[in-house]
C-alpha positions as CSV (number, residue, x, y, z in Angstrom):
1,X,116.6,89.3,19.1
2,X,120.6,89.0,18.7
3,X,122.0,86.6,21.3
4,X,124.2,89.3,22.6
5,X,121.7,92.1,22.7
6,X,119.8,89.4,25.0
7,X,123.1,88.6,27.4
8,X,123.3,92.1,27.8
9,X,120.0,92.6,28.8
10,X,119.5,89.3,30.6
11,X,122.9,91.0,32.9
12,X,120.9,94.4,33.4
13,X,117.8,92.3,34.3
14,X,119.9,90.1,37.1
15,X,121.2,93.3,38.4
16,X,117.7,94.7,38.9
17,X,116.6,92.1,40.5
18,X,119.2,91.9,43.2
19,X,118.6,96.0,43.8
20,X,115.3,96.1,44.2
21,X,115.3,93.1,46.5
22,X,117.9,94.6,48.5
23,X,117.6,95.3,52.5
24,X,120.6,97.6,53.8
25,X,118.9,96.8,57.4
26,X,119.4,93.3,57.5
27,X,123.4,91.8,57.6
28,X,124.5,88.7,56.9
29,X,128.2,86.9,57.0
30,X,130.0,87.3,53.6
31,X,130.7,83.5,54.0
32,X,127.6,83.3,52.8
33,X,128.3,83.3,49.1
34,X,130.4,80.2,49.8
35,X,127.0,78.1,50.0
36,X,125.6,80.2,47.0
37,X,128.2,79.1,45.0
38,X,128.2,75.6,45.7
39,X,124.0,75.5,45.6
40,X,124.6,77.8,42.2
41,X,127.0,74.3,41.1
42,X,124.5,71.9,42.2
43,X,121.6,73.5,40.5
44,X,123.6,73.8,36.9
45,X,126.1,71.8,35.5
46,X,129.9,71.2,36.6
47,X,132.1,73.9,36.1
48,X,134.6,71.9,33.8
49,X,131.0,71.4,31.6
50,X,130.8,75.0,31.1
51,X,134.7,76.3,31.1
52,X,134.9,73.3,28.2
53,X,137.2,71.0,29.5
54,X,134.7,68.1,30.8
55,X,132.8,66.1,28.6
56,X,129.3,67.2,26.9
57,X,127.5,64.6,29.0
58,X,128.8,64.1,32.7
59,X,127.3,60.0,32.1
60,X,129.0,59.4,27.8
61,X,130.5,56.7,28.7
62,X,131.0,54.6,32.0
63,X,135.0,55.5,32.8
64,X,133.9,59.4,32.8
65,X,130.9,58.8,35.3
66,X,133.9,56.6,37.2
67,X,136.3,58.9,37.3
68,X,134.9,62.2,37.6
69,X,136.8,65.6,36.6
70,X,139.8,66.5,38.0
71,X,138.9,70.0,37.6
72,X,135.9,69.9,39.7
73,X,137.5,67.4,42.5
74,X,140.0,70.5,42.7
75,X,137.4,73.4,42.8
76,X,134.9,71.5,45.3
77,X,137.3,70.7,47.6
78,X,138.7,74.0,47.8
79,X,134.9,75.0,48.9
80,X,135.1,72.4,51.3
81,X,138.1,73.6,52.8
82,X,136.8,77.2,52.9
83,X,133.9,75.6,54.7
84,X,135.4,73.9,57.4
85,X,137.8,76.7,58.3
86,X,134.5,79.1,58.5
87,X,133.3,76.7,60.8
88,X,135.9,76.4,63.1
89,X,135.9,80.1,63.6
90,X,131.9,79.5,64.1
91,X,132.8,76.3,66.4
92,X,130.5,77.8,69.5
93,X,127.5,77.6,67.3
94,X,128.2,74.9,65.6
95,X,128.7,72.7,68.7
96,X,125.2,73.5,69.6
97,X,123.8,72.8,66.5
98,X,125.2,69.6,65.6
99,X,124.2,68.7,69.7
100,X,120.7,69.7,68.9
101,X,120.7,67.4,66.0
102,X,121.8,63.9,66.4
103,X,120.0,62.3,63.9
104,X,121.8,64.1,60.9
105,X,125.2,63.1,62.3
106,X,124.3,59.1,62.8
107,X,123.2,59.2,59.2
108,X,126.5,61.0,57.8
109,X,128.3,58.9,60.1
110,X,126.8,55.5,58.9
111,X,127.2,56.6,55.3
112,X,131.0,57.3,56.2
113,X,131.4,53.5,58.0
114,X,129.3,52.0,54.5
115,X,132.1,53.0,52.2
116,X,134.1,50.1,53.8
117,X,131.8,47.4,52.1
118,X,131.6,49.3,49.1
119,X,133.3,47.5,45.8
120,X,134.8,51.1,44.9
121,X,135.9,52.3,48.1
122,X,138.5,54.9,46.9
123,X,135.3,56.4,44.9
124,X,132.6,55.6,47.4
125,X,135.0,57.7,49.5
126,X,135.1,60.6,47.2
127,X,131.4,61.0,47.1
128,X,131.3,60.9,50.7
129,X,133.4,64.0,50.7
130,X,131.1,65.7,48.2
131,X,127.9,64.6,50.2
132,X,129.4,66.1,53.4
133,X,130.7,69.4,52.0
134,X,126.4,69.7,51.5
135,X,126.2,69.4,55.1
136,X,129.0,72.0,55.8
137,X,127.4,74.4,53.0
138,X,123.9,73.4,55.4
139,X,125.7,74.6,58.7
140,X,127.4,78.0,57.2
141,X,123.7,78.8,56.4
142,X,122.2,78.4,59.6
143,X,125.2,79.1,62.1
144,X,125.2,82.7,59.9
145,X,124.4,86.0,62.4
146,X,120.9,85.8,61.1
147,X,119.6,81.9,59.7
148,X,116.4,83.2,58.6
149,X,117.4,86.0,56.9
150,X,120.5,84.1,55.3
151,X,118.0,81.9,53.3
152,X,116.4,84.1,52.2
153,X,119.5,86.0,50.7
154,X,120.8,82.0,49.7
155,X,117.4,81.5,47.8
156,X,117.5,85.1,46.3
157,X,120.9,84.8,45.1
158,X,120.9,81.2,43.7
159,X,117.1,81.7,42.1
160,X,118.2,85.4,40.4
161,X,121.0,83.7,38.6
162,X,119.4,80.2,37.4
163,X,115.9,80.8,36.5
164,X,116.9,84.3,34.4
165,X,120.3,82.3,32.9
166,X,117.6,79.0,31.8
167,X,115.1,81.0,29.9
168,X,118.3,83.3,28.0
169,X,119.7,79.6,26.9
170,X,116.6,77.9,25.9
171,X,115.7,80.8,23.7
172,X,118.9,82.5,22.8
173,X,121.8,79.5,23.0
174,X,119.9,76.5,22.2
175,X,123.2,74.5,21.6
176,X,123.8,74.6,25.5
177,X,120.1,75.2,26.6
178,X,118.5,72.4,24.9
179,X,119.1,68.8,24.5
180,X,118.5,66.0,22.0
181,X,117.4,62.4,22.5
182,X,120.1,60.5,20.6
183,X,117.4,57.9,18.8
184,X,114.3,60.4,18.0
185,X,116.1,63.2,17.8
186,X,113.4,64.9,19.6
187,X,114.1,68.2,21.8
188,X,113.8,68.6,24.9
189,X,114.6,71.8,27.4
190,X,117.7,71.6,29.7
191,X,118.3,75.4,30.5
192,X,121.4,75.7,33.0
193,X,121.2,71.8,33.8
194,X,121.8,68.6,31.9
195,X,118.4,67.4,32.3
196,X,114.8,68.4,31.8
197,X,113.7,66.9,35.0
198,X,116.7,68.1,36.9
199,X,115.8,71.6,35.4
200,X,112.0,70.6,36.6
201,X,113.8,69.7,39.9
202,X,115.1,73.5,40.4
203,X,112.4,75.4,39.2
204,X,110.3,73.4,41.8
205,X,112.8,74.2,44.8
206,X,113.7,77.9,43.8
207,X,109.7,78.8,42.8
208,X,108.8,77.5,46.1
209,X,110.9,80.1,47.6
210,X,110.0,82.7,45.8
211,X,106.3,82.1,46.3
212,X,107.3,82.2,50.8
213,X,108.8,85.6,49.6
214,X,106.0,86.6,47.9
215,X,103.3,85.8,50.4
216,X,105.6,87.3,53.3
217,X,105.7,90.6,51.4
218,X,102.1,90.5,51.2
219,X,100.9,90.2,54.3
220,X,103.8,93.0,55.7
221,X,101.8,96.2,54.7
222,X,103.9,98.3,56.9
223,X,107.4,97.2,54.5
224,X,108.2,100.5,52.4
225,X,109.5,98.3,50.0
226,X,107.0,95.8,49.8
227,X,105.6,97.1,45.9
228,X,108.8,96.0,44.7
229,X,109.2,92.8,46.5
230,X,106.1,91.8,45.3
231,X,107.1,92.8,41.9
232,X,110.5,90.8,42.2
233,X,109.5,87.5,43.2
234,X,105.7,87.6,41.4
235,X,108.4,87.7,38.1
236,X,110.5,85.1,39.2
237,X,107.4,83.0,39.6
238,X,106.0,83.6,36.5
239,X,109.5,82.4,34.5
240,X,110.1,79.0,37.1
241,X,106.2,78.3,35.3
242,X,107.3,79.1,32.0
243,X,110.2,76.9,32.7
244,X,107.8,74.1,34.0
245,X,106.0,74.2,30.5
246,X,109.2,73.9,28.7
247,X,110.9,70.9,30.4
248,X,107.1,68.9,30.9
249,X,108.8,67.6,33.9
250,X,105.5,66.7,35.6
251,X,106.8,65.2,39.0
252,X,108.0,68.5,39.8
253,X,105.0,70.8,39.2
254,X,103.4,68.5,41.1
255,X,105.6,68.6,43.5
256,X,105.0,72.7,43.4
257,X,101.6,72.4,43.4
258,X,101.8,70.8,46.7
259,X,104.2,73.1,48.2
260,X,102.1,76.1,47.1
261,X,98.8,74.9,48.3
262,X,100.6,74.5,52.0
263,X,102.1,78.0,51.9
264,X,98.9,79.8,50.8
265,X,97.2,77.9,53.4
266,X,99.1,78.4,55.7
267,X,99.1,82.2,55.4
268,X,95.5,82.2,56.0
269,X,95.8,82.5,60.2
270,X,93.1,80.5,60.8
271,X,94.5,77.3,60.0
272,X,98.0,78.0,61.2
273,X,96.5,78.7,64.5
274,X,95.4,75.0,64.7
275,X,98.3,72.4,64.8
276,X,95.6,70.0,64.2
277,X,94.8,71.3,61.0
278,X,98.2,72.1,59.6
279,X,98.8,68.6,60.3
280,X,96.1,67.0,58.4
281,X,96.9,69.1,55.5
282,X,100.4,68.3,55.0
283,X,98.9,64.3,55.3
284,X,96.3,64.9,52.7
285,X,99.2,67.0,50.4
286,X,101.8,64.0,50.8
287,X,99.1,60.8,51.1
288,X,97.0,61.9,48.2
289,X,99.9,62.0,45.3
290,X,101.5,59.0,46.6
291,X,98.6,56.7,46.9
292,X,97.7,58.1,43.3
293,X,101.6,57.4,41.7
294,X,102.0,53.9,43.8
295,X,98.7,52.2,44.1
296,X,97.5,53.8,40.9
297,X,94.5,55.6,42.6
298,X,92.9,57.1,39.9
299,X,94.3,56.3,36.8
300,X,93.1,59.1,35.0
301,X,94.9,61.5,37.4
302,X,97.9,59.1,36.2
303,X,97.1,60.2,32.7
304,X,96.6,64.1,33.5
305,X,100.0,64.2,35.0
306,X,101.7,62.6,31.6
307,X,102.2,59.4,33.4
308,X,101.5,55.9,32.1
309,X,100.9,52.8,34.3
310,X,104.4,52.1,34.6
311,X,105.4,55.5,35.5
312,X,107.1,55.9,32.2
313,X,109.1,52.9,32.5
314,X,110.1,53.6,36.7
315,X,108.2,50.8,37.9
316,X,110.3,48.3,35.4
317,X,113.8,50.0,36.9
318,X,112.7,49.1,40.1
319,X,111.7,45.9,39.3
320,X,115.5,45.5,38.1
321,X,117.2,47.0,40.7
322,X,115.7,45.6,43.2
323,X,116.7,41.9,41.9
324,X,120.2,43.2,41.9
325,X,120.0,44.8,45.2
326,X,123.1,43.5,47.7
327,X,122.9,43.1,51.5
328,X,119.5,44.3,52.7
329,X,120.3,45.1,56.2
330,X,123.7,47.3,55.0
331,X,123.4,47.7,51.1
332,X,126.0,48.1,48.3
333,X,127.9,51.1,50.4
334,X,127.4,54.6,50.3
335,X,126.7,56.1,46.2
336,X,128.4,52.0,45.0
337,X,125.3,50.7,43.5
338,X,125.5,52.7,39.9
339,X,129.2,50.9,39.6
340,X,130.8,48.4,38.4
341,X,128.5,45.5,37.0
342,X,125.2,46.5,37.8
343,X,126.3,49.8,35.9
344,X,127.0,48.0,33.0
345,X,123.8,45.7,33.0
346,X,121.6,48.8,33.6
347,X,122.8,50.8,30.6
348,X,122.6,47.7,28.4
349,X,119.6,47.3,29.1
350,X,118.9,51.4,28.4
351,X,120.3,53.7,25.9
352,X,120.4,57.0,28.5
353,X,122.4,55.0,30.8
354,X,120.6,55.6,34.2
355,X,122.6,56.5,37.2
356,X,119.6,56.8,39.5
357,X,116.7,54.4,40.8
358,X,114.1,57.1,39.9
359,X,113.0,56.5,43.7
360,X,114.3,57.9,46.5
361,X,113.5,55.3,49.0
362,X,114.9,52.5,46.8
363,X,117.9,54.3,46.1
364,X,118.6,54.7,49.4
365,X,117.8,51.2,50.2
366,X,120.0,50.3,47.4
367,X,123.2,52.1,48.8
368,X,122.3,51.8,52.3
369,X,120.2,48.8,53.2
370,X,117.6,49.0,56.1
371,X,119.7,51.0,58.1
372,X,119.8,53.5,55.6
373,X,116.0,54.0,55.2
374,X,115.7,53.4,59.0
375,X,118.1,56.9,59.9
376,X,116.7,59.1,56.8
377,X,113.2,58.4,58.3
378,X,114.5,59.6,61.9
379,X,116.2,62.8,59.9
380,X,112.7,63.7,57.8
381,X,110.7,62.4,61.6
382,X,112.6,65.3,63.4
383,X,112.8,67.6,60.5
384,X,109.1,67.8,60.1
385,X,108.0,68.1,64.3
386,X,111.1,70.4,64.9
387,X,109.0,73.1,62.0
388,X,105.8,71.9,63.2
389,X,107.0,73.5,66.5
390,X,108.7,76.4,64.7
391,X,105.6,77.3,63.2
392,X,104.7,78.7,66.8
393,X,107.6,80.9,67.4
394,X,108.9,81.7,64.1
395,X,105.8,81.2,61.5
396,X,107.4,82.1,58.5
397,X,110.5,80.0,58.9
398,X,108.1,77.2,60.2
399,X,106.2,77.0,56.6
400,X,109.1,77.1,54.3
401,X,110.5,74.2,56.5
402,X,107.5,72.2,56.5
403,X,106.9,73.0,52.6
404,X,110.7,71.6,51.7
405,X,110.0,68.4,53.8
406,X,106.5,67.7,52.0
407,X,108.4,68.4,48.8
408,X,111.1,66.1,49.2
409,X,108.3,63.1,50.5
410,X,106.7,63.2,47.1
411,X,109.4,64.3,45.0
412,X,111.2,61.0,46.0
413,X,108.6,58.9,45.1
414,X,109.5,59.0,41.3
415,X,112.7,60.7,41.9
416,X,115.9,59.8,43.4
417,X,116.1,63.2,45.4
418,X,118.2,62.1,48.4
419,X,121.9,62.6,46.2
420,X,124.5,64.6,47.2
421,X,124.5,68.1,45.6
422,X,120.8,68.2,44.9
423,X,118.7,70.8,45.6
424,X,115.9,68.7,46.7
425,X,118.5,67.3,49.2
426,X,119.9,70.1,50.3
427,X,116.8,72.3,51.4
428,X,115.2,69.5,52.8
429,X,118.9,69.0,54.8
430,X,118.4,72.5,55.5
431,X,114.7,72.4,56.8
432,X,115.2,69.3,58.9
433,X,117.5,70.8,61.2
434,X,117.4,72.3,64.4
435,X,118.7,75.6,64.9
436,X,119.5,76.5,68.7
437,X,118.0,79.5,69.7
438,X,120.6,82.2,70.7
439,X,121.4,82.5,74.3
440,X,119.6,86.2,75.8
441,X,122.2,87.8,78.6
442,X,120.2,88.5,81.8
443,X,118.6,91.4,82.3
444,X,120.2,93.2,85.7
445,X,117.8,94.0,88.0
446,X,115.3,97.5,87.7
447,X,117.4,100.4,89.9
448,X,114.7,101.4,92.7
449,X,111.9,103.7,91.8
450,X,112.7,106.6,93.1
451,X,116.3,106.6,91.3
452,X,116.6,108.6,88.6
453,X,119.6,106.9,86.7
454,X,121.9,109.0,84.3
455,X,122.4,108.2,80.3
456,X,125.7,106.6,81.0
457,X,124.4,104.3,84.1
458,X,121.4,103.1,81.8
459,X,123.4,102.3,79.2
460,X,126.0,100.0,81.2
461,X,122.7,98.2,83.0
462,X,122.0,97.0,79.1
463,X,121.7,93.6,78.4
464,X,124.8,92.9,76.4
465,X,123.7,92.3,72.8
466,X,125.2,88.9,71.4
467,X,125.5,90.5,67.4
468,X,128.8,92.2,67.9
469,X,130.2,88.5,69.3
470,X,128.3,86.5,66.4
471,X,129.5,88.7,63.7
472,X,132.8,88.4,64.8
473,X,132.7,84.8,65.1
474,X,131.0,84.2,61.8
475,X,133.4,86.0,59.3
């Protein structure tokens, strides 16, 4: 098929998508698409990358991956801005969240004080910028008039665009949707993103969504629309598989795998009636892979999964890095480690110049010391018992939380998944915190019974509804 015969229908098949997954009933803030944008960034490539004006690969030499591009310091900071002016007209909700979650502010806080020790402060500093305009992208989602039904729209929106736009690229624009190791010369399949395992990486978090969507419209017989739902995100399932084939990034449909056991067995209402149970499953979905990847628990399951006993070459990175590790109690300072020296060491040592530890845990340990690992295990602690206890109240948002955080536990084993503007990050940001539940007005007390109130005297006795004062407030 001709490449523009195929943009043209790829554009009428995006549009499609978004009308018949449309609800007029439900509202949510048009600061919304701020977020989408930036997760939309995150899950691609830089904007300079695609306008042309960056270069071809964001790591070519060790200056670029220094110094960044000014173009996209300019456009992300411009989000940011936007950001923090919707949240100080949102500053009533968003004093209760960030009270409700402590945790999450220690952590950005330490990684703020780190960038004092770093050898690269000015650029330590700069990332720190990038890493908190996740968490103000995280807050417009859940401060919106409606949290749950803002992620849904958020994971709609960004997975309509990137999964559709991957598959046109690989197939129709292979200059910009594939990618060539330099010494074999062998292909590999990059779609919207740089990477085959950071493509991996967003089919994983986008196909988990659409697989909550997918079971929700299910088991909602009384939806008029539910046909089409199913129709919408059964699709967008089948191409994030397709996609999984083509990048053979294993870690991630693993990592799905997991995530869609939980959810299908969690929508069975047996087992999410027992806390017990949905407890032991998420150990047995997170312990089993981990023992298998670290203690090499079955090697042949090692082999099934394209994995030899090194990990493909992981377990000798962290060997490395772990010699060159600074202060264990503080680390190297916050994103410092990939600088500098140890930069240059590393990518002598390998020809795709690696920029990550391929290990979450180490990474962080890396950048942050002890400390470090010590506050992102308090964020994932409270993360995963505040959705255990949504579960009971709000059971759909409950299992999309607890699916993210048992993604991101295994992801990170052979990934380095806690990064600022990642989408394994910034979901499992998003799942780990608490969201205040909105304050109910009084009800006034019943008239007596043998009053027989008027329309207009029953309609002042309502409860004032909080909407009207939450829309206004969240642009």
């Amino acid at each position: 098929m001709n490449p523009t015969i195929a943009t043209f229908l790829f554009t009428l098949g995006v549009i499609g998508l978004f009308l018949l997954d449309r609800d007029k009933t439900v509202q949510t803030s048009k600061a919304l698409w701020l977020p989408v944008f930036w997760v939309l960034i995150a899950g691609s490539r830089p904007v300079s990358m695609w306008l042309g004006i960056g270069p071809v690969n964001s790591i070519q030499t060790a200056d670029k991956y220094l110094d960044g591009s000014p173009f996209d310091k300019f456009l992300l900071s411009g989000m940011l801005a936007l950001g923090i002016f919707v949240l100080i007209r949102r500053r009533v909700q968003v004093g209760k969240l960030l009270r409700r979650n402590w945790a999450i502010i220690l952590f950005f806080t330490y990684c703020a004080v780190s960038v004092l020790w770093s050898d690269y402060t000015d650029v330590s500093f700069k990332r720190w910028v990038k890493a908190f305009s996740d968490l103000v992208m995280v807050m417009i989602v859940l401060t919106d008039m409606n949290p749950l039904a803002a992620m849904k729209r958020l994971l709609a929106r960004v997975g309509f665009v990137l999964v559709p736009a991957s598959i046109l690229l690989i197939k129709y624009y292979p200059a910009l949707g594939r990618s060539y190791n330099i010494w074999t010369w062998t292909p590999s399949y990059v779609g919207v993103t740089d990477h085959k395992n950071t493509l991996g990486m967003v089919c994983m978090v986008l196909a988990i969504g659409f697989l909550w969507r997918f079971l929700m419209a299910y088991q909602d017989i009384e939806d008029p629309y539910r046909t089409r739902r199913l129709l919408v995100h059964g699709t967008l399932i089948g191409m994030s598989v397709w996609l999984f084939m083509q990048a053979q990034s294993m870690t991630s449909q693993a990592c799905f795998l997991l995530g869609a056991i939980f959810l299908i067995a969690t929508s069975l209402g047996f087992v999410l009636r027992k806390r017990s149970l949905v407890q032991l499953l998420v150990l047995v979905l997170v312990a089993v892979p981990v023992s298998t990847l670290l203690l090499g628990v079955g090697g042949g399951a090692l082999e099934e999964l394209g994995k030899d006993a090194t990990l493909t070459g992981r377990t000798d990175i962290w060997r490395l890095v772990l010699n060159m590790a600074g202060s264990p109690i503080f680390g190297t300072g916050f994103e410092s480690f990939w600088l500098g020296n140890r930069a240059d060491r590393m990518w002598n040592l390998y020809y795709f110049h690696p920029t990550q530890a391929h290990n979450g845990y180490i990474e962080m340990y890396l950048e942050l010391g002890w400390i470090g690992v010590i506050l992102l295990g308090a964020i994932l602690f409270a993360g995963y018992r505040n959705a255990l206890a949504t579960l009971r109240t709000n059971p759909d948002l409950g299992r999309i939380r607890m699916a993210f955080i048992a993604v991101a536990l295994v992801y990170n084993v052979t990934e380095a998944g806690f990064r600022m503007m990642t989408l394994t990050w910034f979901f499992c940001l998003l799942a780990a915190f608490v969201i205040p539940e909105v304050a109910v007005e009084e009800a006034p007390a019943p008239l007596p019974a043998d009053t027989a109130p008027s329309f207009e005297d029953w309609r002042q006795r309502q409860p004032v509804p909080n909407l009207a004062r939450r829309r206004r407030e969240a642009i």
